[in-house]
N, C-alpha and C positions, 0 to 999 in steps of 0.2 A: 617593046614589052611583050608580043606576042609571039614575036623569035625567041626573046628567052624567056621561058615563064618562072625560072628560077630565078631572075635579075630581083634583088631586096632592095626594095628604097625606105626611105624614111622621110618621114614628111613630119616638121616641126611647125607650130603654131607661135608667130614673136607678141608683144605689145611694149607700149613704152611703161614707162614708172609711173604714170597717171593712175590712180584709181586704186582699189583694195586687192589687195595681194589673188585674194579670190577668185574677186570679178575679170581680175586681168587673166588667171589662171583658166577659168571658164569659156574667158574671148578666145583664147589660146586653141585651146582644144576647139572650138567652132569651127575656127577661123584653120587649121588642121585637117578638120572634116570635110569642111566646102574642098579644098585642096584634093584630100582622095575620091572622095565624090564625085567629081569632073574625071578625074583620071579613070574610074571603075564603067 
């Protein structure tokens, strides 16, 4: 990543069908962040 600073990733957040659309929607995004967070 630091040879090319241009290189775009994307980093998605999964969960299973457990729970309210929301809460799962919420983990998602968390679970997203910890992921770029580590990387930064």
């Amino acid at each position: 990543m630091k040879e090319n600073p241009h290189l775009e990733i994307f980093i998605d957040g999964h969960t299973d069908s457990s729970g309210s659309a929301q809460k799962n929607k919420t983990l998602s995004r968390q679970r997203a962040n910890a992921v770029a967070n580590y990387f930064i």
